[in-house]
C-alpha positions as CSV (number, residue, x, y, z in Angstrom):
1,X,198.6,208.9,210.5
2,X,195.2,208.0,210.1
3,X,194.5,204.5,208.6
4,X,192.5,205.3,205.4
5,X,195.7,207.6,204.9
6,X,198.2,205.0,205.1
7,X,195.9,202.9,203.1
8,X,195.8,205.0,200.3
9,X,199.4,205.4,199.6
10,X,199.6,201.5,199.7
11,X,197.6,201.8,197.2
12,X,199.2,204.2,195.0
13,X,202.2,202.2,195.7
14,X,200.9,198.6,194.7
15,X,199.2,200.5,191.2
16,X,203.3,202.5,190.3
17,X,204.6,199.1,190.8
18,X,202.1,197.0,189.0
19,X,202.5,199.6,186.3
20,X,206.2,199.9,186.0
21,X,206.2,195.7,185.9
22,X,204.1,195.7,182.4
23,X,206.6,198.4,181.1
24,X,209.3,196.2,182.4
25,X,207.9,192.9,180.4
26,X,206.8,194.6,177.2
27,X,209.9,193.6,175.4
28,X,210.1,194.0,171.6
29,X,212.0,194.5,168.4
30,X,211.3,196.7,165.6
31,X,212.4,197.9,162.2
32,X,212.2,201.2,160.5
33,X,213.7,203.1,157.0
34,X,212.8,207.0,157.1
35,X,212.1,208.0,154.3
36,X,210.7,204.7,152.5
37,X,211.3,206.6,149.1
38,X,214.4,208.0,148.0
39,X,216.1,209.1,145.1
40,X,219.6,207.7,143.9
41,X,221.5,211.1,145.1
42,X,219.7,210.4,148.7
43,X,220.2,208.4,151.1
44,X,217.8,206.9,154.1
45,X,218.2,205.9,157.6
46,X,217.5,202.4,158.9
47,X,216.8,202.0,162.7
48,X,216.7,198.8,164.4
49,X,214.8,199.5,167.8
50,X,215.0,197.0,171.1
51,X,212.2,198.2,173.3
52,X,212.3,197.5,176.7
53,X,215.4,194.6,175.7
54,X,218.6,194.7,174.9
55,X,220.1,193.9,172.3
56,X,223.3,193.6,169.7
57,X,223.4,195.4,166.0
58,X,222.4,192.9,163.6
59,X,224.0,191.6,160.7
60,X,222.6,193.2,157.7
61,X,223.0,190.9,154.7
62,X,224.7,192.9,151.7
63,X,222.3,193.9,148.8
64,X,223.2,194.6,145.8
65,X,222.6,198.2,144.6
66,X,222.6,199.5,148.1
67,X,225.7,200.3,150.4
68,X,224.4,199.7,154.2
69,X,226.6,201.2,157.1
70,X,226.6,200.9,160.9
71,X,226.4,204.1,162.2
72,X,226.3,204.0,165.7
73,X,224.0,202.9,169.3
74,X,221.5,205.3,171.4
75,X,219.0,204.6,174.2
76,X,216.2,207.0,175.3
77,X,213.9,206.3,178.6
78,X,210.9,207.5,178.3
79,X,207.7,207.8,181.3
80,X,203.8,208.4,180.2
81,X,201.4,208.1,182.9
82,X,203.5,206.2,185.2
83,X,204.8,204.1,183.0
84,X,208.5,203.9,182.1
85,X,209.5,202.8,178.7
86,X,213.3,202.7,177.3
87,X,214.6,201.9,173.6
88,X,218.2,200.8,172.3
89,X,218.5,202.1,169.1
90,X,221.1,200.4,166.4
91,X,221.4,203.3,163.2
92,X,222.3,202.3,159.7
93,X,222.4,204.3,156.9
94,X,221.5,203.1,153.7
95,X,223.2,204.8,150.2
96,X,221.7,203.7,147.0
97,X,223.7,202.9,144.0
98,X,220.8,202.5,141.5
99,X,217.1,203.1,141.2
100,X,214.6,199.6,141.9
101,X,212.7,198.5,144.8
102,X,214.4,196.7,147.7
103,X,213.7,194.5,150.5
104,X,216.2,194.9,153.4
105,X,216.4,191.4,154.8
106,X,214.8,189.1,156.5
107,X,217.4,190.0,159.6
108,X,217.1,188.4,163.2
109,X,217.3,190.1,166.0
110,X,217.7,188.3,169.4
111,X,216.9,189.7,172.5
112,X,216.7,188.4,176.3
113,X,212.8,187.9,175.7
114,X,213.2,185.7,172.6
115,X,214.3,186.0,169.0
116,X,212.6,187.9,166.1
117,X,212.8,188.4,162.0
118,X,212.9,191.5,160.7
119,X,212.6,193.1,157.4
120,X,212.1,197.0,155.7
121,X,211.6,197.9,151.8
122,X,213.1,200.7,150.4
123,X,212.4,202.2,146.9
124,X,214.8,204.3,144.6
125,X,213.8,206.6,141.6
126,X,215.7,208.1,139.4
127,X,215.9,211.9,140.9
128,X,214.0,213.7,137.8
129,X,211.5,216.0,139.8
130,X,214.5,216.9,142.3
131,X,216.0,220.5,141.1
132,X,219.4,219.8,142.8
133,X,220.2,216.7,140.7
134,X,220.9,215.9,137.5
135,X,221.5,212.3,135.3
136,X,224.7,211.4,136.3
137,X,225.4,210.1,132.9
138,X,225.7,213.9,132.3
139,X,228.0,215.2,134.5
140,X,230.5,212.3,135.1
141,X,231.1,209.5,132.8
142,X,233.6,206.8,131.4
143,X,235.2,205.7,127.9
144,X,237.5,203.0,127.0
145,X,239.4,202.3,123.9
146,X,241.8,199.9,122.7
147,X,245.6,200.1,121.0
148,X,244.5,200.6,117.1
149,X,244.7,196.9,115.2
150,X,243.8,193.9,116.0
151,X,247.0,191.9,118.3
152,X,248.1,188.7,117.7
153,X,247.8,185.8,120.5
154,X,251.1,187.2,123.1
155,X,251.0,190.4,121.4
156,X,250.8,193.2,123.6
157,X,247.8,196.0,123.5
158,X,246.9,199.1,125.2
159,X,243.9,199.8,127.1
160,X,242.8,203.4,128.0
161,X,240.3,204.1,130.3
162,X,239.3,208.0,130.7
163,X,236.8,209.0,133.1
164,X,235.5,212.3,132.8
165,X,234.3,214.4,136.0
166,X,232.3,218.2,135.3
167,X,234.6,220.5,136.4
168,X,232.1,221.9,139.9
169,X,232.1,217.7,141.3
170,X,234.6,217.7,143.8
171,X,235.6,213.6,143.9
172,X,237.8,212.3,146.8
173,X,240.2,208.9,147.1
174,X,241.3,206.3,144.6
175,X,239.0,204.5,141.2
176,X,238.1,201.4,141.2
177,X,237.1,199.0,138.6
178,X,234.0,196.6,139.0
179,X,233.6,193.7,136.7
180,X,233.4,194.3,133.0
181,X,236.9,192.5,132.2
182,X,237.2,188.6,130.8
183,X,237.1,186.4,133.3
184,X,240.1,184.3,131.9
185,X,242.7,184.5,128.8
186,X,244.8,187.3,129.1
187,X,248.0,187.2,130.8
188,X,248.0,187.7,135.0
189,X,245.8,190.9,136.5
190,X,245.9,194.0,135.1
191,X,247.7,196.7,136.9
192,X,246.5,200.8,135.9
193,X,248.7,203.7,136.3
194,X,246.1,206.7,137.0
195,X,247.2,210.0,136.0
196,X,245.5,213.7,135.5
197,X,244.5,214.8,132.5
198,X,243.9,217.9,130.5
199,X,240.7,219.7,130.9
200,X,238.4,219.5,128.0
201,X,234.7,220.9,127.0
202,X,231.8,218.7,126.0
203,X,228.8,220.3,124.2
204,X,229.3,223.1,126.2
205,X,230.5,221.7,129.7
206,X,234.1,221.6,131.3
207,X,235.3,218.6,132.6
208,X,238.5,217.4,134.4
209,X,239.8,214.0,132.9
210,X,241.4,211.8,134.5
211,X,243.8,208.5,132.5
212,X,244.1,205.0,133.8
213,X,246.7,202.9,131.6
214,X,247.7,199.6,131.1
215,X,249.2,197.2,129.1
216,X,248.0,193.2,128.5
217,X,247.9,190.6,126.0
218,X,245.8,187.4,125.2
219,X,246.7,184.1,125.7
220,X,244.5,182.4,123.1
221,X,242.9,184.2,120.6
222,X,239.4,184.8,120.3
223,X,237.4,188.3,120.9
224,X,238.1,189.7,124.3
225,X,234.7,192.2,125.7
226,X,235.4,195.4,127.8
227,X,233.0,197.1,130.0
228,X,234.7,198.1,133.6
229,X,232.5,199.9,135.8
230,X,234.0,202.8,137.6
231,X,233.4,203.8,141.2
232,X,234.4,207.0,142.5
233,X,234.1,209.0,145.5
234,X,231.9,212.1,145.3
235,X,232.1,214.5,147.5
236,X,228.2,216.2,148.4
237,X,227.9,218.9,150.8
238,X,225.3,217.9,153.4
239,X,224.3,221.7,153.5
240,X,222.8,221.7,149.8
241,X,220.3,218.7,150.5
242,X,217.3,218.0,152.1
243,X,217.6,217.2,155.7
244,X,214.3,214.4,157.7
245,X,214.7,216.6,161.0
246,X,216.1,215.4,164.3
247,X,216.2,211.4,163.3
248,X,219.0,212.3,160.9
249,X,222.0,211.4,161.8
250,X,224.3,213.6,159.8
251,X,221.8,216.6,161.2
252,X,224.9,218.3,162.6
253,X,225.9,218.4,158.7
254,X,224.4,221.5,158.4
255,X,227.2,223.4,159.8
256,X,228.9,223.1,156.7
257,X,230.9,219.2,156.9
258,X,231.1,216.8,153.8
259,X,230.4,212.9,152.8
260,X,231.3,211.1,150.2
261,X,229.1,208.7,148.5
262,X,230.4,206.1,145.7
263,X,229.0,206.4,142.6
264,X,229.3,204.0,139.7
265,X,229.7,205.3,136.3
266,X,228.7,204.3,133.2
267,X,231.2,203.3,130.4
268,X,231.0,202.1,126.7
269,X,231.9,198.8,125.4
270,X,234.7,197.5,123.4
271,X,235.4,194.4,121.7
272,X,239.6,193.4,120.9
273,X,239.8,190.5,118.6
274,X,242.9,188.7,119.3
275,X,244.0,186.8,116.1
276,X,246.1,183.2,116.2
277,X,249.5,183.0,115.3
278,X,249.7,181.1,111.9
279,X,250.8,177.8,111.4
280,X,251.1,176.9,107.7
281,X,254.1,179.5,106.9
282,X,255.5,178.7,110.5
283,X,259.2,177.7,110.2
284,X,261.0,174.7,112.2
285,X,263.3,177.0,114.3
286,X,260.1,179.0,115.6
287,X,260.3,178.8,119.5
288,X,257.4,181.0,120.4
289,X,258.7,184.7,120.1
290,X,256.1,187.3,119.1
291,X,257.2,190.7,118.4
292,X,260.1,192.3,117.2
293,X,263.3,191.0,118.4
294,X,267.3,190.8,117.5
295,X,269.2,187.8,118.4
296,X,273.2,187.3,119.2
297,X,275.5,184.4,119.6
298,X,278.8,183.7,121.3
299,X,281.1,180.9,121.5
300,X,283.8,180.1,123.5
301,X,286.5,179.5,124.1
302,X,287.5,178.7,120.7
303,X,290.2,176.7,121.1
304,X,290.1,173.3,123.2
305,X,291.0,169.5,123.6
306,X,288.6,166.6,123.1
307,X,286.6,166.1,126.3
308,X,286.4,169.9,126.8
309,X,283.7,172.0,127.1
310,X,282.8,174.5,124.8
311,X,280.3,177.1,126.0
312,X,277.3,178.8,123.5
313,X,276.0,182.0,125.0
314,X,272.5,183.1,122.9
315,X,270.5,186.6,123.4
316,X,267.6,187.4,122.2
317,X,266.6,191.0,122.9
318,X,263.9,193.3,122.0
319,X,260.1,193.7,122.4
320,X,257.6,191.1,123.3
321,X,257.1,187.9,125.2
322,X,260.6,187.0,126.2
323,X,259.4,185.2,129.1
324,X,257.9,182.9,126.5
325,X,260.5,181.8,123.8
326,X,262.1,179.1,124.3
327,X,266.0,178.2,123.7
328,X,267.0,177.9,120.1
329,X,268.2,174.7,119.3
330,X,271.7,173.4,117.9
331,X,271.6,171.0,114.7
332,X,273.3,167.9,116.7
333,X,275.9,166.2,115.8
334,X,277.4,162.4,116.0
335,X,281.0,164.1,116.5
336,X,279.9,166.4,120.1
337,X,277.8,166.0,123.0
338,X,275.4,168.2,123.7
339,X,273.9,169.2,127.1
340,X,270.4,170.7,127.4
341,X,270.2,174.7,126.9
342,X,269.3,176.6,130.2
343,X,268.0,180.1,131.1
344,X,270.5,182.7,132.6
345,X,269.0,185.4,134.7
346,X,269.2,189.0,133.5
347,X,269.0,192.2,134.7
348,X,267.4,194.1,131.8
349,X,263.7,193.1,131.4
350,X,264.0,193.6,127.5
351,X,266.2,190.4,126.8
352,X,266.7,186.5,127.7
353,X,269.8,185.1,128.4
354,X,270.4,181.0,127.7
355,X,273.4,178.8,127.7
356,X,274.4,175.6,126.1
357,X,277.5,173.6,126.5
358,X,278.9,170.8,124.3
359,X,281.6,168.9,124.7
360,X,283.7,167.6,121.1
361,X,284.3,164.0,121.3
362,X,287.5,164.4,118.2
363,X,289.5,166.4,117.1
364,X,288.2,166.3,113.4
365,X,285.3,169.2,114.7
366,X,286.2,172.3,112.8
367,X,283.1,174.7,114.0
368,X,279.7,175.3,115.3
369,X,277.0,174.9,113.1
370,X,274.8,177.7,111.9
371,X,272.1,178.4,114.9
372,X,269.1,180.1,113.3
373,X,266.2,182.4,115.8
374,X,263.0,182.5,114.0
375,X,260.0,185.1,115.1
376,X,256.6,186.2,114.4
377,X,257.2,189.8,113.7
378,X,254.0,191.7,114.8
379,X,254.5,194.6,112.4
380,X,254.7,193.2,108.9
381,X,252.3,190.0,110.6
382,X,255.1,187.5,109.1
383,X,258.0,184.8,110.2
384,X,261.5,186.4,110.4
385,X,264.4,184.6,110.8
386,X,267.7,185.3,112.2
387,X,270.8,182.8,111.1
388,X,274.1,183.3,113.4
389,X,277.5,181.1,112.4
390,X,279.0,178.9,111.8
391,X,281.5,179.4,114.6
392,X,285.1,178.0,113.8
393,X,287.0,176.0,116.6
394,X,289.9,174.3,116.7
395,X,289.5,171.5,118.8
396,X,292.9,169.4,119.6
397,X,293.3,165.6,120.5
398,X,294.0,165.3,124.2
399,X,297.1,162.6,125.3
400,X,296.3,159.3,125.0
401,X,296.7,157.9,128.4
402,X,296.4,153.6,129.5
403,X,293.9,152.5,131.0
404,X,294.6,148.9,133.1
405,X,291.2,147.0,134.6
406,X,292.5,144.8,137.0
407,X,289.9,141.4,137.3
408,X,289.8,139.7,140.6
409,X,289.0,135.9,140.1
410,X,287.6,134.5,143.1
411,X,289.4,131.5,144.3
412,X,287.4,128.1,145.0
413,X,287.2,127.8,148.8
414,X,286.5,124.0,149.5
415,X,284.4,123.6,152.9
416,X,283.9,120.5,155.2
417,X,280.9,119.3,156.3
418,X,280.6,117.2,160.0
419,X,277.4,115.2,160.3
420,X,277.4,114.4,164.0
421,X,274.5,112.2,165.0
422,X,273.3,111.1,168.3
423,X,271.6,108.3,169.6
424,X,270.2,109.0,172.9
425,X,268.1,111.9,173.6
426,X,267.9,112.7,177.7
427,X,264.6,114.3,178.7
428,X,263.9,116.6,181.3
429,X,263.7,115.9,184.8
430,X,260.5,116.1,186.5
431,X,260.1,119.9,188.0
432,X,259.1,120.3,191.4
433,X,256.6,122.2,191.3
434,X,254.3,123.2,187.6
435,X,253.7,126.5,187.3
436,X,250.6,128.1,185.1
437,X,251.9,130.0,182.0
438,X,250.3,133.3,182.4
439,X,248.9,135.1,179.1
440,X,250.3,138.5,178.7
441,X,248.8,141.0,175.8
442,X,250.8,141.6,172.8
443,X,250.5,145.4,174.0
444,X,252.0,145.3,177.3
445,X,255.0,143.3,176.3
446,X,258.5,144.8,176.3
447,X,258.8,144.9,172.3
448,X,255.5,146.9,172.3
449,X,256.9,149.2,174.2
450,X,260.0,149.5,172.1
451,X,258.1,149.3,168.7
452,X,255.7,151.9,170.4
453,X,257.8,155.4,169.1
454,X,258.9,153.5,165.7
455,X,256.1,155.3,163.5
456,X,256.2,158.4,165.1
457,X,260.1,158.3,164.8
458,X,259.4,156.8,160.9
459,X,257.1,159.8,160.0
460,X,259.5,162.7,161.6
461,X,262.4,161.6,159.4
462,X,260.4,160.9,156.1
463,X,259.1,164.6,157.0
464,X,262.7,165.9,157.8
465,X,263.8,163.6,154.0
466,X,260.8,165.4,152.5
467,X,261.5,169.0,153.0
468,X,265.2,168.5,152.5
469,X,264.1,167.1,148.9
470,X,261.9,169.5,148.2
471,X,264.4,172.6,149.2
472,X,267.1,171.1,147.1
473,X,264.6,170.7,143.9
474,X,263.3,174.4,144.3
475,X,267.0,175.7,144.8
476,X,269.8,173.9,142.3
477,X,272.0,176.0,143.3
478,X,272.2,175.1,147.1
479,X,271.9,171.7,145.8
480,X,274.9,171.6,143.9
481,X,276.5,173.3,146.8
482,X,276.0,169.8,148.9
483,X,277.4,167.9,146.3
484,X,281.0,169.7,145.9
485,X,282.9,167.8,148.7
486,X,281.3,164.6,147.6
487,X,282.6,165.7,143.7
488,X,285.8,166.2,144.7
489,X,286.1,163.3,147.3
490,X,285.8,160.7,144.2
491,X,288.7,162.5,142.5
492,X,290.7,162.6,145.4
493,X,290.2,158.8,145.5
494,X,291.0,158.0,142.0
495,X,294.2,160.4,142.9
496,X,295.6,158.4,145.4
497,X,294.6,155.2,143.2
498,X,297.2,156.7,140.5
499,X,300.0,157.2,143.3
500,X,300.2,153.6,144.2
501,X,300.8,152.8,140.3
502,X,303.2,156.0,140.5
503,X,300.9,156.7,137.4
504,X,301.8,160.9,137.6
505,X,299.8,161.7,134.2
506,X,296.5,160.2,136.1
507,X,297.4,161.4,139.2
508,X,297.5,165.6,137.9
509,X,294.7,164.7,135.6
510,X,293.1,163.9,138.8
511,X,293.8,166.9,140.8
512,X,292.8,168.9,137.6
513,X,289.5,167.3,137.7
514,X,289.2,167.6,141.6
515,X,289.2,171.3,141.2
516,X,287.2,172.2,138.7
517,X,284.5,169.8,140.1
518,X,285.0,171.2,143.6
519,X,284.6,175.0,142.1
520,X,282.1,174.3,139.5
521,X,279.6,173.1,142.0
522,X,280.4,175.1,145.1
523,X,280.3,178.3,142.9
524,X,277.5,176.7,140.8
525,X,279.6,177.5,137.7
526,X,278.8,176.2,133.8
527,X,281.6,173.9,132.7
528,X,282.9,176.6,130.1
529,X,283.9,179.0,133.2
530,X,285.5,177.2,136.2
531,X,288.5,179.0,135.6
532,X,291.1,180.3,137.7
533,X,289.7,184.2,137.2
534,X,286.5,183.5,137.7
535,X,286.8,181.4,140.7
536,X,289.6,184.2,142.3
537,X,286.9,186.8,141.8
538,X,284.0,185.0,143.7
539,X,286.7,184.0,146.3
540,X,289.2,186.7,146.9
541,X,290.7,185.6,150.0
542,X,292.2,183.0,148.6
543,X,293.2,184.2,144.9
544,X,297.0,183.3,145.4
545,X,296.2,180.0,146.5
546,X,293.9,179.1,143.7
547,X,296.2,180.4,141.0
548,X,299.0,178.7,142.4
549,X,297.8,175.1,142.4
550,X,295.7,175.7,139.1
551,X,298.9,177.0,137.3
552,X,300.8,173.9,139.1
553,X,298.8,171.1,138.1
554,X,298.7,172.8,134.4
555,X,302.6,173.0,134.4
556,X,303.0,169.4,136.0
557,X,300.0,168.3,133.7
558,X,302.7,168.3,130.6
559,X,305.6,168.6,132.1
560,X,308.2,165.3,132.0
561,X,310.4,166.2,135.1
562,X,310.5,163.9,137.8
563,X,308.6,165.2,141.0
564,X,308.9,163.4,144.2
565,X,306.3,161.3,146.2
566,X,306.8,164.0,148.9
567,X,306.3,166.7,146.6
568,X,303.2,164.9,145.1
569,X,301.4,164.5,148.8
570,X,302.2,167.8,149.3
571,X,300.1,169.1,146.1
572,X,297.1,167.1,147.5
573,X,297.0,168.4,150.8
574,X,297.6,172.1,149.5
575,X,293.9,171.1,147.4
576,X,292.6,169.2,150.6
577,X,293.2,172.5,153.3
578,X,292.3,174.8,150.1
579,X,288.8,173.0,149.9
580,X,288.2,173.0,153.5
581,X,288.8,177.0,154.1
582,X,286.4,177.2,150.9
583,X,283.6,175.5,153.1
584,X,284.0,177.4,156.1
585,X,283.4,180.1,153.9
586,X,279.7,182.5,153.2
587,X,280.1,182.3,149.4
């Protein structure tokens, strides 16, 4: 080869690569939106172009009005005149909700060659001059209205919303409901049942309706403003609208696919004034009820000893806010105690249960006193009350039985005190050899070490004590549980007190009370029914045990025969193995 030859192919060679180097170092970042003016039934692309780099999607910040979705990466490599040149290209596209002018970002985008901030504007019209679309006010709307009358304050209303679709818009998914509702004062969220409606014509136009329902009420009163804005899912044929070419990415749309776009409608306002309960005409025995209600009472058993307990069983049944009312309360009296009222759960949704027990103190208690329900009744907007009673009882005095309190005087010990005193104090002999007391820190001594794990130790069982507490205050009924062998324990004590003394009466009245304490708390029972039944039916294993010793204690409980102190150990330990089969037990 000759040597201007080889030469000028060095050449060549030095100018390709000294070319291919600038497109190598041209690195940039750019932004585009095609087109820059769209209407609200259009959409637009958003590019986001790393030239010669590379270079992530970018986080565009949400604006409101527009609905901005990643759509996907490319790259292309492109070579002009010896020079190589090669994009990554990050697609979004951009679905307006409303008409206004919009600035998409600032957005950074960061590359290997540094870091940049990016930003594209965007304007929406309202789509008068395009022949395809129309207002969509006109074609697919909203309406909501209220439950006729103004409610009371825990009265509950209606609210209908109806959105109305022209009967050639094909709409796809669930509603949903943006803002327009008070921010606070009605009672929890509102939950909608959506159902389909009847077809109806409007000046002319078939549309299909559609019904979302639900039911509320205020917690204060005042005047309540609702406006929701709807969003639904309209389905648009990509076939029927205009296409911008190959940069389009739904450009294989036009072999007949579908998108849907969310839309939100427009819907008119209403205003629900919620009017306060009155307080002037408001009666004493008013415990919060509004609406229309009924109210029962039962009382039982009706015959009983003094020291007994008597059980009051209340319903109040009907329609309105029963989680609300408190328990109506019993005019007390010197001659009963009277425990506080508590809720018993029920099945049925349209009633509340509550309970009251009260134990007579003498026998000169004939009945119950009147109890009285009063309500705001939200149909003739006044106080109704309900009187139940008086209940008769008969309540019988219970065997008088000695009591003996035994004093222990403590007997005057007399101590001696020895003074011994010394005259001569020996000191210590000289050592042989001193020896330097070496200082050792508090830290390394041998009680550090020990007192080392204390606080850890400390904080594990106040954690342990803490959760324990707190499970036993959020479930009474487990708490309870814990308690029955410590119950009974106490009466088992004060048994075997009374069987030293050969004291039988106390000794049965004992057992008896050893029982029902057991039961009441293992089973979590009311006083008024720990009774043999009820206990045999949460415990049928051992229903033949249970009515045995119940029905043995009553018997022995009056009886006057003689009964052995065999016979009487017997009877304990019969409770004692009883109680301990109970625990092993999944009750």
């Amino acid at each position: 080869m000759k040597p201007e030859s080889r030469k000028l192919i060095l050449l060549h060679l030095f100018l390709g690569t000294f070319l291919l180097a600038q497109g190598v170092f041209a690195e940039d970042v750019q932004i585009s939106i095609q087109p820059e003016l769209i209407s609200r039934l259009d959409r637009a692309t958003l590019k986001v172009e790393f030239i010669d780099a590379k270079g992530k999607d970018v986080e565009i910040p949400k604006i409101d009005g527009l609905d901005i979705r990643y759509q996907g990466q490319s790259s292309e490599t492109r070579i002009v005149n010896f020079k190589s040149s090669s994009k990554t290209i990050h697609t979004y596209v951009v679905t307006p909700k409303k008409t206004g002018d919009y600035i998409i970002g600032p957005v950074k985008a960061r590359f290997k060659g540094g870091e940049k901030t990016l930003q594209a504007n965007l304007r929406v019209v309202e789509p008068k001059d395009d022949p395809e679309a129309q207002q969509i006010a006109e074609v697919m709307f909203a309406h909501i209205s209220a439950s006729s009358g103004d409610p009371f304050v825990q009265q509950p209303f209606d609210l209908t919303l109806k959105v109305y679709i022209r009967g050639d818009i094909q709409i796809a998914g669930s509603f949903g409901l943006q803002g327009g509702m008070p921010e606070s004062g009605l009672d929890g969220e509102l939950e909608w049942d959506v159902s389909r409606g009847k077809r109806e014509e409007i000046n002319g136009t078939i549309f299909n309706t559609y019904i979302l329902h639900t039911t509320t009420k205020a917690l204060t009163a005042g005047n309540f403003t609702f406006q929701p804005g709807v969003q639904v899912n309209v389905v648009i044929p990509r076939q029927r609208r205009r296409s911008y070419g190959f940069d389009d990415p739904f450009f294989g749309d036009f072999f007949g696919r579908q998108e849907t776009r969310p839309i939100v409608l427009d819907c008119n306002q209403i205003e629900v004034e919620v009017k306060p309960i009155p307080v002037n005409s408001r009666p004493e025995s008013f415990t919060g009820g509004v609406g229309l209600f009924d109210f029962d009472v039962q009382v039982g058993p009706a015959k009983v000893m003094t020291g007994e307990p008597i059980t009051v069983k209340m319903r109040i049944y009907g329609e309105g806010n029963l989680s609300k009312i408190t328990p109506p309360s019993i005019e007390e009296n010197h001659e009963f105690k009277l425990y506080e009222a508590r809720t018993v759960s029920s099945g049925n949704s349209n009633e509340v249960l509550f309970e009251q027990v009260m134990i007579p103190k003498s026998d000169a208690i004939t009945h119950i006193p009147e109890i009285e329900f009063s309500y705001f009744n939200t149909q003739t907007a006044d106080f109704r009350t309900i009187s139940r009673g008086p209940f008769p009882v008969t309540v019988e005095a219970a065997p008088q039985q000695t009591a003996q309190i035994i004093a222990t005087v403590p007997g005057s010990v007399q101590q001696e005190t020895q003074i011994i005193g010394r005259d001569i104090v020996y000191l210590k002999p000289v050592p042989k050899c001193w020896r330097t007391k070496v200082t050792i820190p508090w830290y390394r001594t041998k009680i550090a070490y020990v007192l080392l794990p204390l606080p850890a130790l400390l904080l594990i069982i106040t954690a342990i004590a803490s959760t324990r507490i707190n499970i036993l205050k959020r479930n009474p009924a487990l708490a309870r549980r814990q308690q029955a062998p410590k119950v009974a324990r106490k009466y088992l004590q004060k048994a075997d007190r009374a069987l030293k003394k050969q004291d039988h009466a106390t000794y049965y009245e004992a057992l008896w009370n050893t029982l029902t304490a057991y039961f009441g708390h293992r089973l979590n029972l009311p006083p008024g029914e720990v009774t043999p039944q009820k206990i045999g039916e949460l415990i049928p294993e051992e229903i033949e045990s249970i009515n045995q010793l119940f029905c043995t204690i009553e018997q022995r409980r009056y009886g006057s025969d003689k009964i052995g102190t065999e016979d009487l150990e017997t009877l304990k330990k019969q409770i004692t193995t009883l109680m301990h089969k109970c625990e092993r037990m999944k009750i």
